[in-house]
ZAKE-982937 format. One record per atom (N, C-alpha, C): residue in one letter; x, y, z. Coordinates in steps of 0.1 Angstrom, whole numbers, padded with zeros to 4 digits, always signed. Example, Ala and Ser with C-alpha at 12.3 -4.5 7.8 and 13.67 -1.06 7.14 Angstrom:
<pts>
A+0132-0057+0078A+0123-0045+0078A+0132-0033+0078S+0128-0022+0071S+0137-0011+0071S+0129+0000+0079
</pts>
This chain:
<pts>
X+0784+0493+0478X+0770+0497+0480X+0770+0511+0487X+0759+0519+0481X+0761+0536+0488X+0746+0533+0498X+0748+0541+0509X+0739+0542+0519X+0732+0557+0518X+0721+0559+0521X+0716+0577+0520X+0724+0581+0529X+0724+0592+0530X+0732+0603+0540X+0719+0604+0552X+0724+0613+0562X+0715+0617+0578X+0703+0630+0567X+0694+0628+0574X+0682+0636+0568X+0694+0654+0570X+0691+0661+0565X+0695+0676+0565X+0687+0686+0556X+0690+0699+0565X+0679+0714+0555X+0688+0713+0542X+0681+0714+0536X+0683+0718+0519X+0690+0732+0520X+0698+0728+0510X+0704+0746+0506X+0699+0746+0488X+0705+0759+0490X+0701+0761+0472X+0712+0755+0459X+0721+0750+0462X+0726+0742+0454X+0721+0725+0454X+0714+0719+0462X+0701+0712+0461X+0693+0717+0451X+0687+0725+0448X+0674+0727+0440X+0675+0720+0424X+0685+0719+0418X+0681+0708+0410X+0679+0695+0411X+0686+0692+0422X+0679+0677+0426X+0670+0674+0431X+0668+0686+0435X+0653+0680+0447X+0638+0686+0434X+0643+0693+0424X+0635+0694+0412X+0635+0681+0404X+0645+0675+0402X+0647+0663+0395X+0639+0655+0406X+0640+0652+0420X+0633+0644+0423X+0620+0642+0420X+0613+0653+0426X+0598+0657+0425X+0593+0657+0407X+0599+0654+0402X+0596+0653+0387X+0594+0635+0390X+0605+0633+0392X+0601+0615+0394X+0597+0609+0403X+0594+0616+0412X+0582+0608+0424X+0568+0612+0421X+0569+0621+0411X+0548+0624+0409X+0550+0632+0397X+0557+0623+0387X+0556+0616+0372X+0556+0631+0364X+0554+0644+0368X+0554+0655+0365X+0563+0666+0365X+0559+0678+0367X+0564+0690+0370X+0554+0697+0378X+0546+0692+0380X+0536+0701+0391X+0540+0707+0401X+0546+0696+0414X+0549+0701+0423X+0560+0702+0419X+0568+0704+0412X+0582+0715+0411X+0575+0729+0409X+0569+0734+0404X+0559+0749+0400X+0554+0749+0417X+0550+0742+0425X+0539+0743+0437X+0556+0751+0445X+0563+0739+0445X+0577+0746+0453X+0582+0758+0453X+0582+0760+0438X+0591+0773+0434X+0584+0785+0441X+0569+0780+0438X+0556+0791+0439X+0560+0792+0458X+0560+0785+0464X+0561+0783+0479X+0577+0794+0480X+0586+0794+0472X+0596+0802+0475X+0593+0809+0470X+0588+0816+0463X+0586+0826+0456X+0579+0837+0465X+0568+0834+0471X+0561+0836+0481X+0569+0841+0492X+0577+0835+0496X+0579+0836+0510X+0574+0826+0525X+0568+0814+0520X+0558+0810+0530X+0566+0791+0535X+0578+0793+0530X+0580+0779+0534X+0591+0786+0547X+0590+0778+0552X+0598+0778+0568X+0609+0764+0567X+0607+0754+0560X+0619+0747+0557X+0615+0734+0548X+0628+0728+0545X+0630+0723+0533X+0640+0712+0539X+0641+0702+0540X+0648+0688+0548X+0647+0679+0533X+0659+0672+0532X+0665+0664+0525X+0671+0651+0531X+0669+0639+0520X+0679+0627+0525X+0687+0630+0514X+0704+0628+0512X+0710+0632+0502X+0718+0619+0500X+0721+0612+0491X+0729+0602+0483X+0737+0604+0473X+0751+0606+0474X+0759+0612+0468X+0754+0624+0465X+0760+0629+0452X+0753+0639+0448X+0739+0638+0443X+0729+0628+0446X+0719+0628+0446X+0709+0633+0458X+0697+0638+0452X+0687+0636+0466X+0676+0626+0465X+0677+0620+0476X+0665+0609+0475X+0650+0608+0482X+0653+0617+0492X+0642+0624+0499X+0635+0638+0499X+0624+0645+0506X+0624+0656+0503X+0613+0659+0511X+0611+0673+0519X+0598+0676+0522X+0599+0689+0525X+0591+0696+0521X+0587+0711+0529X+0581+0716+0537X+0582+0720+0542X+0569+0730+0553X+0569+0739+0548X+0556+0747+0549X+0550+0762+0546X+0542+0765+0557X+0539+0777+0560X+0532+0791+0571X+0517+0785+0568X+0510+0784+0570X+0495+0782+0566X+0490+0800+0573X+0484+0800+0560X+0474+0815+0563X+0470+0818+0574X+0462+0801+0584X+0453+0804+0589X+0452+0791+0594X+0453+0789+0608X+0456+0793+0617X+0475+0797+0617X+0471+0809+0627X+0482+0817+0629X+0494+0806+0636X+0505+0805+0629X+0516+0800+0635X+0520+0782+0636X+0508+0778+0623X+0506+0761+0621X+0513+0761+0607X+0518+0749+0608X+0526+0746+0594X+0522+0736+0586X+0522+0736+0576X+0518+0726+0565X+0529+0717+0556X+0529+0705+0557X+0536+0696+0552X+0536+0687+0536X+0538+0698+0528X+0535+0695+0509X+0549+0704+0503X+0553+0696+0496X+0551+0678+0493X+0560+0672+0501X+0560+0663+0502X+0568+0647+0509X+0571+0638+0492X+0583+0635+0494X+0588+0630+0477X+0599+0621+0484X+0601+0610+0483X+0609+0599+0481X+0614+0594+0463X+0624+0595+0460X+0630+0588+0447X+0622+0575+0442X+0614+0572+0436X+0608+0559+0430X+0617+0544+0433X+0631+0546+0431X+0636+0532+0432X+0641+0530+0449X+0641+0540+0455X+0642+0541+0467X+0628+0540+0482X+0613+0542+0471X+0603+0538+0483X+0601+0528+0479X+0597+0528+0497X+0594+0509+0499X+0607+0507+0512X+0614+0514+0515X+0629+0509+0524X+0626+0519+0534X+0614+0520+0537X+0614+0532+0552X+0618+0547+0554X+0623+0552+0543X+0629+0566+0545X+0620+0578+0543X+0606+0572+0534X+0601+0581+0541X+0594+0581+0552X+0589+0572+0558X+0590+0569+0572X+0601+0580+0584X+0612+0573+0581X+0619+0577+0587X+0622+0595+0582X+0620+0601+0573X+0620+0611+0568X+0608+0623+0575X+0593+0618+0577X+0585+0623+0583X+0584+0621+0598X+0588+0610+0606X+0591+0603+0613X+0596+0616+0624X+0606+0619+0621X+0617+0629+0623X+0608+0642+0627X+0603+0646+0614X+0595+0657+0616X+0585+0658+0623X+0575+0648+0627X+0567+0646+0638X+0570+0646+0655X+0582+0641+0655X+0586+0638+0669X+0592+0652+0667X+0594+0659+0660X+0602+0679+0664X+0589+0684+0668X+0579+0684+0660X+0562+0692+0662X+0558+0687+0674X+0560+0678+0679X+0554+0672+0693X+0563+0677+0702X+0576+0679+0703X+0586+0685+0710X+0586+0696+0711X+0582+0705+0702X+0578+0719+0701X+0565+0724+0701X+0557+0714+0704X+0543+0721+0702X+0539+0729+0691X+0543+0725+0674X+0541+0734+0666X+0537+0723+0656X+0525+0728+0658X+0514+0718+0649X+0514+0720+0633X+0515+0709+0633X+0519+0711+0613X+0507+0699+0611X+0499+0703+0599X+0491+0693+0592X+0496+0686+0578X+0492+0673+0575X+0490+0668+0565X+0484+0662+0558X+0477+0664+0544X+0474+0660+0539X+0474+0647+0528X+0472+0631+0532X+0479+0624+0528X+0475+0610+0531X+0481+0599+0527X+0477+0584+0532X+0473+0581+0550X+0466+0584+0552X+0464+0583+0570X+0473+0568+0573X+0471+0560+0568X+0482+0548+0573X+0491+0549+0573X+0496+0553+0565X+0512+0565+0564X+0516+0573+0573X+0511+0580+0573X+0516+0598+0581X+0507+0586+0598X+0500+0579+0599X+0500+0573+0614X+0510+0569+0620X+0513+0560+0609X+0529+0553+0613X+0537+0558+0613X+0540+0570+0611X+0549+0583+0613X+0549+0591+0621X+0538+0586+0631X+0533+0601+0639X+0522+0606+0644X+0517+0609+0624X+0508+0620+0625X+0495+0612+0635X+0485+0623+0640X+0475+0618+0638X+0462+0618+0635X+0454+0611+0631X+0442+0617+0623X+0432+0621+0633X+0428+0613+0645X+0417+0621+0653X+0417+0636+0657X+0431+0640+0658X+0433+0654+0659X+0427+0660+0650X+0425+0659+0642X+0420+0668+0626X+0406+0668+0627X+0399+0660+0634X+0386+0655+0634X+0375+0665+0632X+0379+0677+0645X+0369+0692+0640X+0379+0701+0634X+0385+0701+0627X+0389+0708+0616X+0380+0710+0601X+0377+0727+0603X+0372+0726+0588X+0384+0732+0578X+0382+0725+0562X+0394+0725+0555X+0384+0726+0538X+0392+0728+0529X+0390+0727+0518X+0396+0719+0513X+0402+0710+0522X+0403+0694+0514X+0395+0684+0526X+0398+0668+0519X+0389+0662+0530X+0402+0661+0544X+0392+0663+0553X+0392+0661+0567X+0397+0644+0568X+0390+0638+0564X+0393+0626+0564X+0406+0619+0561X+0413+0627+0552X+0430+0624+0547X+0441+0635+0555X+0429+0642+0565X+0441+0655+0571X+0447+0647+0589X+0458+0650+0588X+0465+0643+0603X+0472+0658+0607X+0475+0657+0617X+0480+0662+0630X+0490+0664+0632X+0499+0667+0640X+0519+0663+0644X+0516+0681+0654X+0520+0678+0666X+0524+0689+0670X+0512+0695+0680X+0501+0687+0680X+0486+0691+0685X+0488+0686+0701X+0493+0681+0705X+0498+0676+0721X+0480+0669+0725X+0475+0661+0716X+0465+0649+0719X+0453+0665+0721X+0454+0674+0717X+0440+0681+0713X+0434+0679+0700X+0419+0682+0697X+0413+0679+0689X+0406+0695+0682X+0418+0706+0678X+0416+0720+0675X+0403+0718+0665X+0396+0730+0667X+0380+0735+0657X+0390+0747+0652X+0399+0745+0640X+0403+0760+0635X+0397+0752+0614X+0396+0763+0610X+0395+0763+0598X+0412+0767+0590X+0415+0757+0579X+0429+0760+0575X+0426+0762+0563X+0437+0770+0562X+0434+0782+0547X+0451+0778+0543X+0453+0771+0533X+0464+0766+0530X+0471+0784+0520X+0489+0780+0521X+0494+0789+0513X+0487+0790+0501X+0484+0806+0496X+0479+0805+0482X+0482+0796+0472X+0496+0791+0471X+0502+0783+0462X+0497+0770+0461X+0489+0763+0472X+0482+0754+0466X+0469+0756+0459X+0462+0769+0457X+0451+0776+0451X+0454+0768+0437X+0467+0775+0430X+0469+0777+0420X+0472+0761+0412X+0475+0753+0418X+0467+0739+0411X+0457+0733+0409X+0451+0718+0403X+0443+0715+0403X+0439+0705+0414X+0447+0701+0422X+0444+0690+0432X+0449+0700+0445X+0444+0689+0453X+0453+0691+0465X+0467+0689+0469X+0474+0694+0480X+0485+0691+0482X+0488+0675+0481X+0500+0675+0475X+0501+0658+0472X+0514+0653+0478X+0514+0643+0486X+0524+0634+0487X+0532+0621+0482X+0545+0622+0478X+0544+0610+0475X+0557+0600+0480X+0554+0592+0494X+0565+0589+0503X+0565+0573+0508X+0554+0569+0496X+0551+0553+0500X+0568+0546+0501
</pts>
């Protein structure tokens, strides 16, 4: 029986797997184009992985948000299909919440609020935030129990699809 490996930053010999993931956690190629578009850019600040063998089974990014100055944004979150359901992404976001609260570096997400709660995030924080997605699916990590009035202007690269940032970490 193989166990996943310790969560770790992605390198670039990763990127086919973590493209193969994101093809099979949200049935597409969308967010593989959203990612590339995020490197392409210049606006992702990091890239964390669960790795299993030569496989990846987890995945998530962070990117710079336009606006506010020095907040990060958390798209996509991708767990392997035969692999959610067993806590890793849990334990995958989990991780990344308790660093934003240790660092005071507020990263938003947009996403299942019962999810990203039990991870961390949290949604009252978001409450006077204005957004071009709903407010109501946006959580917190990194806000130290304030309730910021900033308007978020996500990386262009989510412009250029048809939804909003998507997660997929059940």
């Amino acid at each position: 029986m193989q166990f996943p490996g310790f969560i770790r930053p992605a390198s670039s010999g990763d990127i086919p797997a973590i493209d193969a993931l994101l093809k099979a956690a949200f049935g597409g190629s969308e967010e593989v184009a959203l990612v590339h578009a995020l490197r392409r850019d210049g606006v992702i600040r990091g890239e964390q992985v669960i790795p299993l063998g030569d496989e990846i089974i987890g995945y998530y990014a962070l990117s710079a948000m336009k606006s506010p100055a020095g907040w990060l944004c958390l798209a996509p979150v991708a767990i392997a299909p035969g692999w959610q359901g067993r806590g890793h992404g849990r334990r995958l976001v989990s991780q990344l919440a308790a660093w934003a609260d240790q660092t005071q570096t507020v990263i938003a997400v947009l996403g299942a609020p019962a999810f990203y709660a039990k991870a961390g995030f949290v949604a009252a924080a978001a409450a006077a935030l204005t957004s071009p997605y709903p407010v109501a699916q946006t959580l917190l990590a990194g806000a130290g129990g304030k309730v910021p009035q900033q308007k978020l202007i996500y990386p262009a690269a989510f412009g250029k699809g048809p939804t909003a940032p998507k997660n997929a970490s059940a």
